[in-house]
N, CA and C of each residue as an Amber inpcrd file, in Angstrom:
protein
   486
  -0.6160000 -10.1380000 -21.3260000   0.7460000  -9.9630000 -21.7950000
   0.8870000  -8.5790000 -22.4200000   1.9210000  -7.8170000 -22.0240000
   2.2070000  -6.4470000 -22.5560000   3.0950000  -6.5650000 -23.8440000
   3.0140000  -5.9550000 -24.6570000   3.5850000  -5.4400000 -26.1350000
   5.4480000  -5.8760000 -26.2610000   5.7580000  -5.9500000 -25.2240000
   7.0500000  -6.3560000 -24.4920000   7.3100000  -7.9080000 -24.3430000
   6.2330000  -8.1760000 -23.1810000   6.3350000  -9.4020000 -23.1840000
   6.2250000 -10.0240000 -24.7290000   5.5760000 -10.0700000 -25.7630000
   4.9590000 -10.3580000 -26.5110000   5.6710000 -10.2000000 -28.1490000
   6.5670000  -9.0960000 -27.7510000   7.7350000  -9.0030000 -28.4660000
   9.0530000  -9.6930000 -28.5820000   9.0640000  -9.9350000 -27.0360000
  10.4180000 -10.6200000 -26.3550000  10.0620000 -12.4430000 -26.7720000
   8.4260000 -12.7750000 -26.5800000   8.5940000 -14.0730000 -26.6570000
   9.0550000 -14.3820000 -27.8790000   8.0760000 -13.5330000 -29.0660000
   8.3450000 -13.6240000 -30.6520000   9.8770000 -13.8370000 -30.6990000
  10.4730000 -12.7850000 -30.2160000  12.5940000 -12.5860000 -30.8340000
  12.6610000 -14.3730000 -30.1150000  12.1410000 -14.8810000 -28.6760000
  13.1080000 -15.7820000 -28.5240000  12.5570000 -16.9310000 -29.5830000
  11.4780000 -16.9520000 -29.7780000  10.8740000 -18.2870000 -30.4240000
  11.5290000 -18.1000000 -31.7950000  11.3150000 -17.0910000 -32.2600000
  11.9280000 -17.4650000 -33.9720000  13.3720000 -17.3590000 -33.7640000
  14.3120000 -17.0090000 -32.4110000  15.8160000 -16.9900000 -32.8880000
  15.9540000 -18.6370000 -32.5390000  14.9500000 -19.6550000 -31.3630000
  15.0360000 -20.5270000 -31.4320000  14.9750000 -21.0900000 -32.7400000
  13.4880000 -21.0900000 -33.4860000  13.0550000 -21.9610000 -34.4830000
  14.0950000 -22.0050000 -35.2840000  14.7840000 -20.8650000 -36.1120000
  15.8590000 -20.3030000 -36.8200000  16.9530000 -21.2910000 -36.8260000
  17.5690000 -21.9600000 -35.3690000  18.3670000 -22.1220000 -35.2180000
  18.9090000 -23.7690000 -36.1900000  20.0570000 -24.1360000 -36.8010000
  20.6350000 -24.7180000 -37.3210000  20.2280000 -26.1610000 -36.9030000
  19.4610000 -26.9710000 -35.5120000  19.2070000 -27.9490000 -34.9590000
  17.8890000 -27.7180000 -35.1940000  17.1170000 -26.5550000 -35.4940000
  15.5860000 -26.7080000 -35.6930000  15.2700000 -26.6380000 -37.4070000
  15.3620000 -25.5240000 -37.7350000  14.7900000 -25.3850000 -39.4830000
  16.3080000 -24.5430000 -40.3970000  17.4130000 -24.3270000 -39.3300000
  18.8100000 -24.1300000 -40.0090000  18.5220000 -22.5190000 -41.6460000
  17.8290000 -22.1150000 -40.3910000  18.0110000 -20.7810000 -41.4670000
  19.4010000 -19.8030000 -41.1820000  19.7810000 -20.1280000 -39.9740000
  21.3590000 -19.4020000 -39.2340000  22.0140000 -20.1090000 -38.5550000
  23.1110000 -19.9930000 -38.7190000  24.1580000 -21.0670000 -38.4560000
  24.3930000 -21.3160000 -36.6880000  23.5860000 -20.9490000 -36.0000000
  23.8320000 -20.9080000 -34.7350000  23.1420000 -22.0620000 -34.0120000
  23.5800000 -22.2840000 -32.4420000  22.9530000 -23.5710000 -31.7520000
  22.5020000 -23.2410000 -30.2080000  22.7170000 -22.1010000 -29.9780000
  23.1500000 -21.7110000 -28.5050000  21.6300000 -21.7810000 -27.6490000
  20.2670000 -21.8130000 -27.9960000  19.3180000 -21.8760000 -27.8310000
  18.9660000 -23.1790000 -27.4920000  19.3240000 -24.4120000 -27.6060000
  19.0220000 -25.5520000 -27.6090000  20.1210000 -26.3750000 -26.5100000
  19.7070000 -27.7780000 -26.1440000  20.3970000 -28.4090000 -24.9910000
  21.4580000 -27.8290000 -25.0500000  22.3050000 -28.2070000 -26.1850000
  24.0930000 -28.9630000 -26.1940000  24.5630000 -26.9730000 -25.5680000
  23.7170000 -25.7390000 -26.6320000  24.2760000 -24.7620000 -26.5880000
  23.7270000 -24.3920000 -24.8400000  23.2860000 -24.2730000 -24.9120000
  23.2380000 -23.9710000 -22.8780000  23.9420000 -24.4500000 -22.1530000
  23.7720000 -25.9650000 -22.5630000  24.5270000 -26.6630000 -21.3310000
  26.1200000 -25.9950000 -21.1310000  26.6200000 -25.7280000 -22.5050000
  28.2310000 -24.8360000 -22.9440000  28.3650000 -23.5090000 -22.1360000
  26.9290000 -22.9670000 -22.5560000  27.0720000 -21.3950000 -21.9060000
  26.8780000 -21.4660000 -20.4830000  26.5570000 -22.6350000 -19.6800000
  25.9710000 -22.4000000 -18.6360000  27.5320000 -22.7140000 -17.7970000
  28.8490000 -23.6750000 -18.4920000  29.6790000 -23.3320000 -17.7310000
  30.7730000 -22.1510000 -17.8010000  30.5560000 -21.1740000 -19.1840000
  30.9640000 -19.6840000 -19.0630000  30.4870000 -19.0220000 -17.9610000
  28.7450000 -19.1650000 -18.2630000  28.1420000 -17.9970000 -17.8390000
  26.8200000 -18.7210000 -17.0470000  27.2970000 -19.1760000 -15.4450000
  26.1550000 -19.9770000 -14.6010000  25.5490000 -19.4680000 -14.6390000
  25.6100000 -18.1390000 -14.0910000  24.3690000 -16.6550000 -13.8900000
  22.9870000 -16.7110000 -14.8700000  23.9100000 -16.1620000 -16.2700000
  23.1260000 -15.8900000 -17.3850000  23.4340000 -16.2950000 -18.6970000
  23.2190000 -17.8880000 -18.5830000  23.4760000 -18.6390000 -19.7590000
  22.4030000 -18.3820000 -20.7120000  21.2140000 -18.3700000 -20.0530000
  19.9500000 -18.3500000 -21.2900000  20.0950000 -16.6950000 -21.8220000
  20.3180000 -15.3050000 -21.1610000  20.2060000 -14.5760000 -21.9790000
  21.5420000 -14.2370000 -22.7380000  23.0230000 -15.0590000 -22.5350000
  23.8150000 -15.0270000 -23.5750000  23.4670000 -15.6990000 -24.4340000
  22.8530000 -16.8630000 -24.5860000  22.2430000 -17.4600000 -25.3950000
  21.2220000 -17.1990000 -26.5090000  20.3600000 -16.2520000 -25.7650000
  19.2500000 -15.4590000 -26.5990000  19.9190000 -14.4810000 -27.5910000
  21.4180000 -13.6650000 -26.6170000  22.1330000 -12.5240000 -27.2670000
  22.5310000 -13.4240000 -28.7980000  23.3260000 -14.3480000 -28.8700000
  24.3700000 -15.0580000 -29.5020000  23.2400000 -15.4760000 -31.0740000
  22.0190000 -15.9940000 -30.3440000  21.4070000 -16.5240000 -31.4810000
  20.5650000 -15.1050000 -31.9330000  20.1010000 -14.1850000 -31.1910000
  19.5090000 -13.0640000 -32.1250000  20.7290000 -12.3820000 -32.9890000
  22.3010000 -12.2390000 -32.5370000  23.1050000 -11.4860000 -33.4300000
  23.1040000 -12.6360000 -34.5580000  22.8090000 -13.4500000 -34.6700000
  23.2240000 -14.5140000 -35.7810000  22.0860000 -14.1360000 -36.6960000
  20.7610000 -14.1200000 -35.8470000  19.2180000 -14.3750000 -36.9750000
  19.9080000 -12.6760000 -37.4560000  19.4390000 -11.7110000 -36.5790000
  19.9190000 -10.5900000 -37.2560000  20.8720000 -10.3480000 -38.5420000
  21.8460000 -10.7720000 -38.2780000  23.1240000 -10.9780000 -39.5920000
  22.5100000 -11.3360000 -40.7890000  21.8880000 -12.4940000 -40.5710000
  20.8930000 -13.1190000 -42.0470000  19.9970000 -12.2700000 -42.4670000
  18.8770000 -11.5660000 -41.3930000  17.9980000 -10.8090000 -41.7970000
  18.5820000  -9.5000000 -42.1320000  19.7320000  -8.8750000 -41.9260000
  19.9100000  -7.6180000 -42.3570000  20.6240000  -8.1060000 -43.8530000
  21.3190000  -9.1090000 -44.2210000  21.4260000  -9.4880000 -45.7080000
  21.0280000  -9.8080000 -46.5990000  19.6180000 -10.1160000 -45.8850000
  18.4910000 -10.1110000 -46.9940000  17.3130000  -8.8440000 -47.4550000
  17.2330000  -8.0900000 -46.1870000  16.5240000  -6.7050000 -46.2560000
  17.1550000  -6.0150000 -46.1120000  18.9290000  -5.7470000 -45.2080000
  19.3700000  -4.5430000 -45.4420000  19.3280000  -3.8170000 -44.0710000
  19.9550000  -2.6810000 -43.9610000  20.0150000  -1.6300000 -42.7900000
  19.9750000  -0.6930000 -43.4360000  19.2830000  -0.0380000 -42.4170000
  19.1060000   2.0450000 -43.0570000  17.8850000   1.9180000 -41.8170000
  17.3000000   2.3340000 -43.4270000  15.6850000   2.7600000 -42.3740000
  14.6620000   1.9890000 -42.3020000  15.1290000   0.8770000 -42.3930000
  14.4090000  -0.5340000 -42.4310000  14.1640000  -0.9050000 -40.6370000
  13.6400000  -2.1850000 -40.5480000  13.6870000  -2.6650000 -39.1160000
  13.1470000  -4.0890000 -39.0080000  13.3440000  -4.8200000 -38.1690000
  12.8570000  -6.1700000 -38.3430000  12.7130000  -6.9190000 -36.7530000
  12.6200000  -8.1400000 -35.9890000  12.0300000  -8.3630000 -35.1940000
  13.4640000  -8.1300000 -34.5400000  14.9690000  -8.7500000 -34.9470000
  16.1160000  -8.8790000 -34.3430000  16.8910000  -7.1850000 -34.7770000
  16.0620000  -6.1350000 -35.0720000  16.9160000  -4.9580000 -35.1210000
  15.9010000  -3.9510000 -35.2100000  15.2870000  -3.2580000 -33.6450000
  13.9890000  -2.8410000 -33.6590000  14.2600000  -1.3670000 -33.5470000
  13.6880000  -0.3190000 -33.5750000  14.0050000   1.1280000 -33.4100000
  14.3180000   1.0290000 -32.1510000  15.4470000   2.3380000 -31.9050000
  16.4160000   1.9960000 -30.2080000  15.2920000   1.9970000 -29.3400000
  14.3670000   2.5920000 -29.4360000  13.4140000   2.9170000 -28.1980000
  12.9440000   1.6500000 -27.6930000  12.5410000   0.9680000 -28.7550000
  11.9000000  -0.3010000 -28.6830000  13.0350000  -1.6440000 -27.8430000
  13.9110000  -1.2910000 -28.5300000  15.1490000  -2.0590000 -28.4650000
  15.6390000  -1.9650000 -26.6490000  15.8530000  -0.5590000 -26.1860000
  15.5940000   0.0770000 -25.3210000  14.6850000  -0.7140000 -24.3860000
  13.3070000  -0.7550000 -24.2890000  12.5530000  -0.9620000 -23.9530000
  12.2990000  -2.3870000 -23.3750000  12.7070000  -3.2730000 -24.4550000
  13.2350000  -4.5710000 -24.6900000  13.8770000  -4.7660000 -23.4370000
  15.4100000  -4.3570000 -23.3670000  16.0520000  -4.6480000 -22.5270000
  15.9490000  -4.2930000 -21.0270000  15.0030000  -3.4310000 -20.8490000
  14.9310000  -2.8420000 -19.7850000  13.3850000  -4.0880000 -19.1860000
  12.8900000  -4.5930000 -20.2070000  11.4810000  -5.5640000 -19.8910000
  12.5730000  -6.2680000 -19.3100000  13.5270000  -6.9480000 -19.8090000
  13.9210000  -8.3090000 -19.8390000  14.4780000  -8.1220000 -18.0430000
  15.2300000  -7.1580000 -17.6560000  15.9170000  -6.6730000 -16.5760000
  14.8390000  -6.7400000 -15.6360000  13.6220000  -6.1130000 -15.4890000
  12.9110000  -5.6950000 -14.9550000  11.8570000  -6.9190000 -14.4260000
  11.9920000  -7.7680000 -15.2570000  10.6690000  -8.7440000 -15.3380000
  11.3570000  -9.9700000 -14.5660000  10.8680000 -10.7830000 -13.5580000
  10.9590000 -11.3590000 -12.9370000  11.0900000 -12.5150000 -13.6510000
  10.7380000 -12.7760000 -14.5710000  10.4260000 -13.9360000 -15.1890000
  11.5140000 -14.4950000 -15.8990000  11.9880000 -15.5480000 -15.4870000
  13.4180000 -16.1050000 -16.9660000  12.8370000 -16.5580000 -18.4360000
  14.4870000 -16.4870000 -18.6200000  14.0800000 -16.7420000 -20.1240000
  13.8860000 -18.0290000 -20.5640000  12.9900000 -19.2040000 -21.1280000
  13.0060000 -20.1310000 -21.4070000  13.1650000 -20.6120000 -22.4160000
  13.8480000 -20.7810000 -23.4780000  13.4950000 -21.4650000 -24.5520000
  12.8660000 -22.4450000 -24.7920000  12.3040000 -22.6850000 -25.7560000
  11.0130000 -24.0840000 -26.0820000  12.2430000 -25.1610000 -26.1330000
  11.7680000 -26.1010000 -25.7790000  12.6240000 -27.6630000 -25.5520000
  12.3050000 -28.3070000 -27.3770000  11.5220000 -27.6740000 -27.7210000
  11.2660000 -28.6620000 -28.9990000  10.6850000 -27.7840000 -30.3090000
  10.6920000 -27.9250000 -31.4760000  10.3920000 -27.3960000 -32.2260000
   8.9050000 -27.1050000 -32.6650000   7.9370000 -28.2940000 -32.0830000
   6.5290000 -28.4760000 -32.1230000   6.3850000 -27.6040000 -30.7420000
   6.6940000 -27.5870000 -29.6090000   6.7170000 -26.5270000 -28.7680000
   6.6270000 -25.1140000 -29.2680000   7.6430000 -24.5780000 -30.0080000
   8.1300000 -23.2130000 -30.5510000   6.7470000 -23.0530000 -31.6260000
   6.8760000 -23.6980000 -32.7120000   5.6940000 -23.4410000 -33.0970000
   4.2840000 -23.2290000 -32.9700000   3.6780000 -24.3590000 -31.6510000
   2.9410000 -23.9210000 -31.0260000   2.5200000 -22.4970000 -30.7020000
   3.6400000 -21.9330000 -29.8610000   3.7980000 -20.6070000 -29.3940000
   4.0470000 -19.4230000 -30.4950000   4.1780000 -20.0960000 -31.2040000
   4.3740000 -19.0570000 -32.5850000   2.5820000 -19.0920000 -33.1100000
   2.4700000 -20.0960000 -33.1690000   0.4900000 -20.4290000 -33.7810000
  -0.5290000 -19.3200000 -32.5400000   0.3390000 -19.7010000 -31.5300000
  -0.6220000 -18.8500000 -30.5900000  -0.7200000 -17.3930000 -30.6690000
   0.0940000 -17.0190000 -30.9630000   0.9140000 -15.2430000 -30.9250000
   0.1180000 -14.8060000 -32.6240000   0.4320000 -15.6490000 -33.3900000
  -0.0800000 -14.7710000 -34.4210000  -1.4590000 -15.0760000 -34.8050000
  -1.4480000 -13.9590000 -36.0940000  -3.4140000 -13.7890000 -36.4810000
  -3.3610000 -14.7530000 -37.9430000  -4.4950000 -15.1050000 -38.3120000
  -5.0790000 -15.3550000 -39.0350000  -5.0530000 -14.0710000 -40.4670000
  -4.9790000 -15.2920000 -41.6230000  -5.1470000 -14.3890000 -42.9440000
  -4.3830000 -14.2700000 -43.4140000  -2.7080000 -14.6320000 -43.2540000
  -1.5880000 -14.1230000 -43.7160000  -1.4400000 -14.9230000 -45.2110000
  -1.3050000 -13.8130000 -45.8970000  -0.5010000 -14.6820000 -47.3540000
   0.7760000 -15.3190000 -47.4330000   1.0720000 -16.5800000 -47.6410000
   2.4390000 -17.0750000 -47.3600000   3.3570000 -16.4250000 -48.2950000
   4.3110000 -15.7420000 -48.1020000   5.6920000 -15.3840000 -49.3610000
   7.1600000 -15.7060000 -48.2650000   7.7220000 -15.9160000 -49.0400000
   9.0220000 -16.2500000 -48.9820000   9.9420000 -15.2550000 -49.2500000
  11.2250000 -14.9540000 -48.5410000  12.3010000 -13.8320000 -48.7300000
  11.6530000 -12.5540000 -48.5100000  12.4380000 -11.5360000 -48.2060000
  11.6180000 -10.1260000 -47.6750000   9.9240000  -9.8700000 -48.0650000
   9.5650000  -9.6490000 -46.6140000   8.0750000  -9.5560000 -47.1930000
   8.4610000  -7.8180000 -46.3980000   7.8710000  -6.8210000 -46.7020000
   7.6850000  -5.7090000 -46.2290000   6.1050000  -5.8350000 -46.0620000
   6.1590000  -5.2990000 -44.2730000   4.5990000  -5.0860000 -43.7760000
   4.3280000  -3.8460000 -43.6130000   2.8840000  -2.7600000 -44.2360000
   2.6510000  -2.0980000 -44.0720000   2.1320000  -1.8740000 -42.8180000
   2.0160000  -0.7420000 -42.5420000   1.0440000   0.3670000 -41.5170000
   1.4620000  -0.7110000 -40.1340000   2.5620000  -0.8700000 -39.5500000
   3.1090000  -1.5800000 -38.3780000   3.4090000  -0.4540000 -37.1740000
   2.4730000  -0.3160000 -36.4810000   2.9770000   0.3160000 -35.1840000
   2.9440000  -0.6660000 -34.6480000   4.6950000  -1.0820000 -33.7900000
   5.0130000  -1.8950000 -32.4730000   4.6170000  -1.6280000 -31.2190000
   3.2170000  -0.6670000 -31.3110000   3.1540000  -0.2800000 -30.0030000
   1.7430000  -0.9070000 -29.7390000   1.4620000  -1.9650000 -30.9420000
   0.4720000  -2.6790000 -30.6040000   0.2930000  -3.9670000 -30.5380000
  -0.0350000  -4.7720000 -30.0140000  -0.3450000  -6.5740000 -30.1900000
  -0.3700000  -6.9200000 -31.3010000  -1.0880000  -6.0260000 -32.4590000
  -2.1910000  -7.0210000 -33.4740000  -0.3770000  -6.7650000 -34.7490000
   0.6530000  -5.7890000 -34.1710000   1.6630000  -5.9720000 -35.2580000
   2.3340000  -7.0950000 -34.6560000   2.8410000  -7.7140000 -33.3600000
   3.4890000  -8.4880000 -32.8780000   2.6850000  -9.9770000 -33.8300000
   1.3810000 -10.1830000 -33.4640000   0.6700000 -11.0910000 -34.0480000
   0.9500000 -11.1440000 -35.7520000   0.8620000 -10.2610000 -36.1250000
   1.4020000 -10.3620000 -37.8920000   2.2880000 -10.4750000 -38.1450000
   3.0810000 -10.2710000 -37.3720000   5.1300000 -10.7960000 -37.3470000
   4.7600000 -12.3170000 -37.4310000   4.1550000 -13.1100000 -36.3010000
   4.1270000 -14.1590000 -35.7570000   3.7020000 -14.4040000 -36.6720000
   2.5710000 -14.3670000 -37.2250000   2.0460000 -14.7910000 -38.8660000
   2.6410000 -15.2150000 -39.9680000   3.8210000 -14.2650000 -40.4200000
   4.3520000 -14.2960000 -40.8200000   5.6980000 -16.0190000 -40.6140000
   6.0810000 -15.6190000 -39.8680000   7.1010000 -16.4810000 -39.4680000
   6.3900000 -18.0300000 -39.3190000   5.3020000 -18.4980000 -38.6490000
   4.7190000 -19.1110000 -38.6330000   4.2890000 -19.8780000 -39.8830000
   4.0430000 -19.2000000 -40.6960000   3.9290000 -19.6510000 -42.1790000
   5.2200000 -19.9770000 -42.7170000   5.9780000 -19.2180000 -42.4710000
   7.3050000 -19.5200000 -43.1020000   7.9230000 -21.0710000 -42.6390000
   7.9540000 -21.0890000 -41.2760000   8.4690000 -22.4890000 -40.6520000
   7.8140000 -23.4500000 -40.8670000   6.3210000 -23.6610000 -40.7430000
   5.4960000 -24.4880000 -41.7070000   5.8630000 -24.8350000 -42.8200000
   5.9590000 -24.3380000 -43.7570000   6.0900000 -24.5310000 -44.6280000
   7.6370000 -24.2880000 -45.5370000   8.5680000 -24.3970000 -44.3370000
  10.1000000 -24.5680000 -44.4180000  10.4480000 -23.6260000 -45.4510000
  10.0790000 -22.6370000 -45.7350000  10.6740000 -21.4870000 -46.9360000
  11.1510000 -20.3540000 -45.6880000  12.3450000 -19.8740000 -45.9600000
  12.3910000 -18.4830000 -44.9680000  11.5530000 -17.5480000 -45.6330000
  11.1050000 -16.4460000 -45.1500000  10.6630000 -15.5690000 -45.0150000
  11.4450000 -14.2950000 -43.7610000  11.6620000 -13.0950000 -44.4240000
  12.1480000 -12.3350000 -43.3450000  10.7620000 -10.9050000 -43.6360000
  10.0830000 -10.8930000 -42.5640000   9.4150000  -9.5540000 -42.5820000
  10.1150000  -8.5070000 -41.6400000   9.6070000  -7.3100000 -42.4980000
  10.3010000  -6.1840000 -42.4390000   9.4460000  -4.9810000 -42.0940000
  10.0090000  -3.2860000 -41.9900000   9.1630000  -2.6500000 -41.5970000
  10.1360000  -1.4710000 -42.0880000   9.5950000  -0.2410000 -42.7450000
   9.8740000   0.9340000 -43.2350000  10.2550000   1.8790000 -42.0210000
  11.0780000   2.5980000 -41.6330000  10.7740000   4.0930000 -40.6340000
  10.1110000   5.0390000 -41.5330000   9.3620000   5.9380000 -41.1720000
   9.1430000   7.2230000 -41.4630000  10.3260000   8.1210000 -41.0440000
């Protein structure tokens, strides 16, 4: 899995987990049966990635009111390049988008993605020394979040620009 893939699964699993029918940290549903089945008679084509759009602008909204915009960054508001990059994986990659059917699913995939060692905190955690241009930061995101849903406290991790 490339830095992409691996990024993209993280945004969909926690905008799933996030969602108001799983652990209700953002008021959104569009990730789950009832919300697809809705988008799928807008949008037959591309119900799952309006879906992905709808619930990352939602997680985003929460996470930029708790850490903020500037020169900050977080999993749902990544530097353009990245962001960039993102969208051009998603276009490019043969593969659809799936969301997890279940919440023990999502987590799963969240347990798998991240590392070991993380200290649990709650509400903005800022992570040092994060280049996204590697696995082992995607995995400490996942860490992060992973702990958080476990143990039902939000947590939003974050990341400084230079």
């Amino acid at each position: 899995m490339n830095r992409y893939s691996t990024l993209f699964d993280l945004r969909l699993t926690v905008a799933y987990l996030g969602e108001r029918s799983q652990y209700n940290w953002w008021a959104s549903e569009f990730l789950g049966e009832t919300g697809l089945d809705v988008l799928h008679t807008i949008f037959p084509r591309t119900a799952a990635c309006a879906a992905l759009q709808a619930a990352c602008a939602a997680a985003r909204r929460l996470h930029d009111h708790h850490i903020g915009k500037g020169r900050v960054y977080h999993i749902f508001r990544l530097p353009t390049e990245v962001e960039a990059a993102l969208h051009q994986h998603l276009h490019d990659s043969s593969t659809p988008i799936v969301p997890p059917q279940h919440p023990d699913q999502a987590l799963q995939r969240l347990q798998a993605m991240a590392t070991d060692g993380v200290t649990p905190q709650n509400g903005p955690v800022l992570l040092q020394d994060v280049d996204l241009a590697t696995l082992q930061s995607s995995a400490r995101l996942a860490a992060h979040y992973f702990s958080a849903f476990t143990r039902q406290r939000p947590c939003y991790p974050y990341m400084v620009t230079v």
